[in-house]
N, C-alpha and C positions, 0 to 999 in steps of 0.2 A: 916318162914318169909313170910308173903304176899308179894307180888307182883305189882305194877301195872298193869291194864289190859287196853291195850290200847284203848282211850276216857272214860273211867273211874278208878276210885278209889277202894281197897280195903278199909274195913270199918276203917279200923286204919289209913288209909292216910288220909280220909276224916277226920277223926279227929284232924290228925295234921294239916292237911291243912289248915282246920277252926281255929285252935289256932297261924299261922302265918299269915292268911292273915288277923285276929284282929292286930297284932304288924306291918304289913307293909302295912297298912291300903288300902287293897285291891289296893295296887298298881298290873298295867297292865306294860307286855313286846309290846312293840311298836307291834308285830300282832294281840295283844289281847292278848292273855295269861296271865294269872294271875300269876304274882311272883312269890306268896304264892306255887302255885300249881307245875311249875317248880321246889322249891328246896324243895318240899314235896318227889317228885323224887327222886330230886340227895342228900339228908339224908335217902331213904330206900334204896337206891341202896349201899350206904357206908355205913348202919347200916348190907346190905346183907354180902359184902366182909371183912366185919371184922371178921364173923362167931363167933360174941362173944357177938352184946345185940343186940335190938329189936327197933326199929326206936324210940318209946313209952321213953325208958330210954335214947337213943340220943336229944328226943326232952326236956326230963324233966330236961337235965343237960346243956339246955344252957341259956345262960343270952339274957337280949333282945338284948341287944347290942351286941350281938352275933349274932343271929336269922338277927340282921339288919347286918353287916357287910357279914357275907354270902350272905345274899342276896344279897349285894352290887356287892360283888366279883362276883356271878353267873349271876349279868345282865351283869357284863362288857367283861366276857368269852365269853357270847353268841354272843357280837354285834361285839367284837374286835378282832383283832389277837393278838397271844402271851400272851395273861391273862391268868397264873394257879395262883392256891390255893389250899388247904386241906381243905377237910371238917373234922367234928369232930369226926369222927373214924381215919382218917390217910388217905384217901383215895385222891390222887391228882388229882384234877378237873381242868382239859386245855382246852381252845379255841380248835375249831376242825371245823373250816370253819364259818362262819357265822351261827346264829340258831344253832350249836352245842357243845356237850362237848366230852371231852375223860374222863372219869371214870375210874382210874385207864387204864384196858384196853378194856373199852366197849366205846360205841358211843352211845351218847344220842340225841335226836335230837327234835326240837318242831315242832307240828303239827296245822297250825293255826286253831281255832276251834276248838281246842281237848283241853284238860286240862293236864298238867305236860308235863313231856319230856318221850322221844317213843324210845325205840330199832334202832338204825337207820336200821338192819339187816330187822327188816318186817312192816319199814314204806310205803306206799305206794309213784312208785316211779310216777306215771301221774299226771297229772296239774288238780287240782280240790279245793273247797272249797273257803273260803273266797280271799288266792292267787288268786286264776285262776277268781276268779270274779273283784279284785281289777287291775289284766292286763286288764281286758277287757275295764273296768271304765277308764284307764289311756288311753290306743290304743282310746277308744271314745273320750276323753277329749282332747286328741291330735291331733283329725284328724279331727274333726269338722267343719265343715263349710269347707274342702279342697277338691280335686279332691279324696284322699286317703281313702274317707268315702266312696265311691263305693264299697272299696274292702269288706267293711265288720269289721268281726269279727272273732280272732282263735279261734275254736273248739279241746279237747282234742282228740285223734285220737291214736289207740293200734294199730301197725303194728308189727307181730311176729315175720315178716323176716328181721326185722333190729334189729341192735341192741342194738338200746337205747330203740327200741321198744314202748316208747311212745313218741309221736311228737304233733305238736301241729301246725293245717293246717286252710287254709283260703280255702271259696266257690272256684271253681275253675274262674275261671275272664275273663269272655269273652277277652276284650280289649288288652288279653294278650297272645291269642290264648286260651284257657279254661286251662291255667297251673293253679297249685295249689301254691299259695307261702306255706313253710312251716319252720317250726323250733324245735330243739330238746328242750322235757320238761325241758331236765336236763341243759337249759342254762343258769338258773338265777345265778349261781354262787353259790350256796347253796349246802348241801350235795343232800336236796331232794325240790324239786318246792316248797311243802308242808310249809318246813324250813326255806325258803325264807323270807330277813326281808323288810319292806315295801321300805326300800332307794334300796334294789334290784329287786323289782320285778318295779321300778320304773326305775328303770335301764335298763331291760330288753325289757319294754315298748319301751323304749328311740330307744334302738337297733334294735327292731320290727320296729319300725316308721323310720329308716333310711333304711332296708332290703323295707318297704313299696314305700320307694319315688324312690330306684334302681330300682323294680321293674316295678314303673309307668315309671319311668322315661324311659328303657328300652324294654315298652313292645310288641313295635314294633316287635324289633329284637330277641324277649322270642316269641312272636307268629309265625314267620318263621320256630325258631327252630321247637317249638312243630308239626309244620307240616313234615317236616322233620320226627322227632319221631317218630310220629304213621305213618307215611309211612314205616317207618323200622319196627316197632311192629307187623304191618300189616302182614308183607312178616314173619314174624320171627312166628308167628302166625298159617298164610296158609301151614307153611311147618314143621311147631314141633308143634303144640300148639293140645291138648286135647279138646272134645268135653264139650261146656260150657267154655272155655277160651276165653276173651276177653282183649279188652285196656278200665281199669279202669281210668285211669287219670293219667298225667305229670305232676310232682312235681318239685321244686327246692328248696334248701334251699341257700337266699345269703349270709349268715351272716359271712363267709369265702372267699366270690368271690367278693369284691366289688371292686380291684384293678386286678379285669380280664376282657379281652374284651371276650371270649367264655367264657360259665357255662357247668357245669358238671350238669345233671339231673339224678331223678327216672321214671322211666315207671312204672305203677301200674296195674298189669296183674288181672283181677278175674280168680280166677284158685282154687288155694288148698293152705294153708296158713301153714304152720309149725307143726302145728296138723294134718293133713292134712284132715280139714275140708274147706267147702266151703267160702275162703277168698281171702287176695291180696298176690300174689306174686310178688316179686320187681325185679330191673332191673334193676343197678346201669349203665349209660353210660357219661362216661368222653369227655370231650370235645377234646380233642387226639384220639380217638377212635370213635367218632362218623363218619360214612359214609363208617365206616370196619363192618356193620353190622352182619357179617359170622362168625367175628371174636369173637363176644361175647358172654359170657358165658349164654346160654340158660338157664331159672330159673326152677329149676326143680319145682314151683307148677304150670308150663305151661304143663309138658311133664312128666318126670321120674316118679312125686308123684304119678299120676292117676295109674301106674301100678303098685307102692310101696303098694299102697292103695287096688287094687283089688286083689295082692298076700294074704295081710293082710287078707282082709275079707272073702277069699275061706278059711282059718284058723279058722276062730272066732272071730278075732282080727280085732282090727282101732288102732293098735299101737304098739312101742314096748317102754319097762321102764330096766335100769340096774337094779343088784343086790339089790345095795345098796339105792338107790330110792323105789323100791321094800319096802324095811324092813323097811325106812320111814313110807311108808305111810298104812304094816299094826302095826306099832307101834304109828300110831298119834291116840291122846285121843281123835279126831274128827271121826276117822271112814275109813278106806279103800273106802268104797262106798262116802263118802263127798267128801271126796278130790279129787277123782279119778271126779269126777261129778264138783265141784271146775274148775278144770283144762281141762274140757271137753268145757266148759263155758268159762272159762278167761283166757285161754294159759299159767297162773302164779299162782302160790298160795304161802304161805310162814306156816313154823309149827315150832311150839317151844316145846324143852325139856327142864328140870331141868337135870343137870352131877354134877359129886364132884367137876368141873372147872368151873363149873357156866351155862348159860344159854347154851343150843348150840340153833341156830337161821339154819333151813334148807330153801330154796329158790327153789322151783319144778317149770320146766319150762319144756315147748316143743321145739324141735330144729330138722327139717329136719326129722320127725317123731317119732323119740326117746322124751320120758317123761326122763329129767336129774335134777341134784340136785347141789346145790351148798352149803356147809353145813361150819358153821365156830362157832367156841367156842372162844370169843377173847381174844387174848393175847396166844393161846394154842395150837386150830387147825382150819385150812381150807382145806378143800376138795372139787375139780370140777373135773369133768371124773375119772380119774382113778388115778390122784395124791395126798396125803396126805401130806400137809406142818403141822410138828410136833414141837413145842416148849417146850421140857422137862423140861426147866432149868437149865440144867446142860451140858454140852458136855460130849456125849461117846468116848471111845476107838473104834480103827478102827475096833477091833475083834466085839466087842459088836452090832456094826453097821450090819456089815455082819452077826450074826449070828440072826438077824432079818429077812434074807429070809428065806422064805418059814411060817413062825409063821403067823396063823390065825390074823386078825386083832384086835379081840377081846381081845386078852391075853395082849395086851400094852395099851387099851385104852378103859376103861369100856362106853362102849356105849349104849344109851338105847335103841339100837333097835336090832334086833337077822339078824347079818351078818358075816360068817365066812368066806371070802375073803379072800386069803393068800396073804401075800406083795411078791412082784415079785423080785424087786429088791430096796436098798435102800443106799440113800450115805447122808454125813453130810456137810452142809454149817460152814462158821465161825459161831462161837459162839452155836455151838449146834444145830441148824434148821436140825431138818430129812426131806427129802426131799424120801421118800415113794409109790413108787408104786405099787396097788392093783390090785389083780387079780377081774375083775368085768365083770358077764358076761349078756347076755341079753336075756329077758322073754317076752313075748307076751302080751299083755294087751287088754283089752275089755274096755273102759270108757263109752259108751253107760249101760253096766251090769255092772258098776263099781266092777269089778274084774281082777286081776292076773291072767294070764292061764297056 
């Protein structure tokens, strides 16, 4: 069965793509997206899990009135809550937030600017594209001609040591003392920025443009603080901080404090970033806490990572990856050196396999200098660190359960990458969920020589 590749078509999608967007006459989804193109998707995604015909014989056996009434059904899933339907294998296609669906048990999701609907597993999750340009058009259209157009315009922004990780920051604003206003990408209410439909990202604006007026409004008593701040960054600096550490900038986000008289802010250290290459380390300080400057937790890419980092490299190593991260990435059809080089570059990457369960979707990320993975087959399995959530179908006997310690991970779950892990221990939720943990241990990496050591 072909596939969708994300922002394009395999050659038999384009085919049927082209034979429904002649019957829905090139009707568009309110981001752009074409229809046709969306349930060109979600007909091979259900011609997939049916494991019995080929999107070609899904397409050839429906009537037009058919072809329109799907369609119908899949624009009102995506926009609204609560809308399911079958498509024409049997496959039940549900609302799954705004811009998305559930497919039986996967998540599909639209990417504006791209064609069909995307893995929500390795959509990208930062603010970019047609979205991230139509916020910028509405935050300008809105502020126009006001005091509030001083402030600018948000820029997308990767910070590793958080963890939404991507955010989305203004110039830093004099008038305000040089604080950063900022806000999480993942706040349009969407599963992903990307999926965002236009009445949300208009929404989101909305909320941008009230965090903007707090901000001015306030920015008095936002510039005090930040002196404050960096007077404590300062001292916290002179007495822990590594050579090359400085204070990058004072952030806020208000989009939670508007019914507070103190804010909670970030300090933004140049230091060593989660990779532990040359970026920002953060510095979360609460408005209860501030002025106990001794008392807060010192960021280690100020202090710890610089000697994490020079252990490493008297090794060979700028890093360390688990086991099972490990077998990822020398079983991705991209290459051990890609990825490793990937993630050397952009703190995240994401790799997909074909199982007899259907896709598994893995998600490699850096965290505190470790290269980890977060891997999920859905409806089936998820795994992060060392735990395995198992869905067999059926519920075990308590013997059955228990005589799963010590068994290599391999022998319950044909995995396409070469990991023999032993489960440590494992117990059963209702309704059958194993609940799994693996023995996983940890390996030295080179990313520079994209290699395993």
């Amino acid at each position: 069965m072909e596939m969708v590749i994300k922002g394009r078509f395999s050659a038999t999608e384009a085919l049927v793509f082209e034979r429904l967007d002649g019957i829905l006459h090139s009707r568009t989804l309110p981001n752009g997206t074409p229809l046709a193109a969306a349930l060109a998707t979600a007909l091979a995604v259900d011609a997939r899990l049916s494991g019995t015909c080929e999107i070609l014989q899904t397409m050839d056996s429906l009537s037009i009135e058919k072809v329109v009434d799907l369609a119908f059904d899949l624009e009102r899933a995506l926009a609204t809550d609560g809308c399911s339907f079958y498509l024409p294998n049997g496959s039940r296609c549900a609302s799954a937030d705004r811009g998305g669906v559930r497919i039986a048990e996967e998540v599909w999701v639209l990417d504006a600017g791209l064609p069909g609907l995307h893995p929500l597993q390795i959509v990208r999750r930062d603010a970019y594209g047609p979205n991230f340009e139509y916020l910028r058009a509405e935050i300008g259209r809105l502020t126009e001609g006001t005091p509030l157009a001083r402030m600018g315009l948000p820029s997308p922004v990767f910070r590793s040591e958080s963890d939404g990780r991507n955010l989305l920051q203004f110039q830093p604003f004099a008038e305000a003392g040089g604080v950063v206003l900022q806000r999480w990408a993942a706040g349009s209410g969407a599963m992903r920025f990307c999926a965002a439909t236009p009445a949300q990202i208009e929404q989101l604006a909305a909320s941008m443009i009230a965090d903007m007026k707090l901000f001015w409004k306030r920015r008095r008593h936002i510039a005090a603080d930040a002196k404050r701040l960096r007077a404590d960054a300062a001292a916290i600096l002179k007495e822990h901080g590594a050579p090359g550490t400085a204070i990058h900038a004072v952030a806020i986000d208000l989009s939670w404090q508007h019914q507070f008289d103190e804010y909670d802010y970030y300090i933004e250290y140049d230091g060593l970033d989660h990779a532990l290459r040359p970026g920002i380390a953060l510095d979360f300080v609460s408005a209860r806490s501030r002025g106990e400057k001794w008392c807060r937790r010192i960021p280690e890419g100020i202090s710890s990572s610089f000697r994490d980092l020079g252990e490493l490299r008297s090794r060979g190593a700028d890093g360390e990856i688990d086991d099972v991260t490990a077998a990822l990435l020398r079983a991705a059809p991209q290459g051990e050196y890609a990825i490793l080089e990937r993630l050397s570059r952009d703190g995240e990457t994401s790799v997909t396999f074909s199982t007899s369960k259907g896709p598994l979707y893995a998600l490699l990320y850096w965290r505190s200098g470790f290269i980890e993975s977060e891997i999920c087959v859905p409806g089936y399995l998820e795994w992060a660190g060392q735990t395995l959530v198992l869905r067999p179908g059926r519920p075990l006997d308590e013997t059955a359960v228990q005589e799963l310690v010590g068994i290599p991970l391999s022998r319950i779950f044909d995995l396409p990458i070469d990991f023999a892990g032993a489960i440590r221990n494992a117990r059963q939720e209702d309704g059958g969920t194993l609940i799994l943990n693996v023995d996983n241990e940890m390996l030295l990496v080179n990313t520079r020589a994209g290699r395993i050591l």
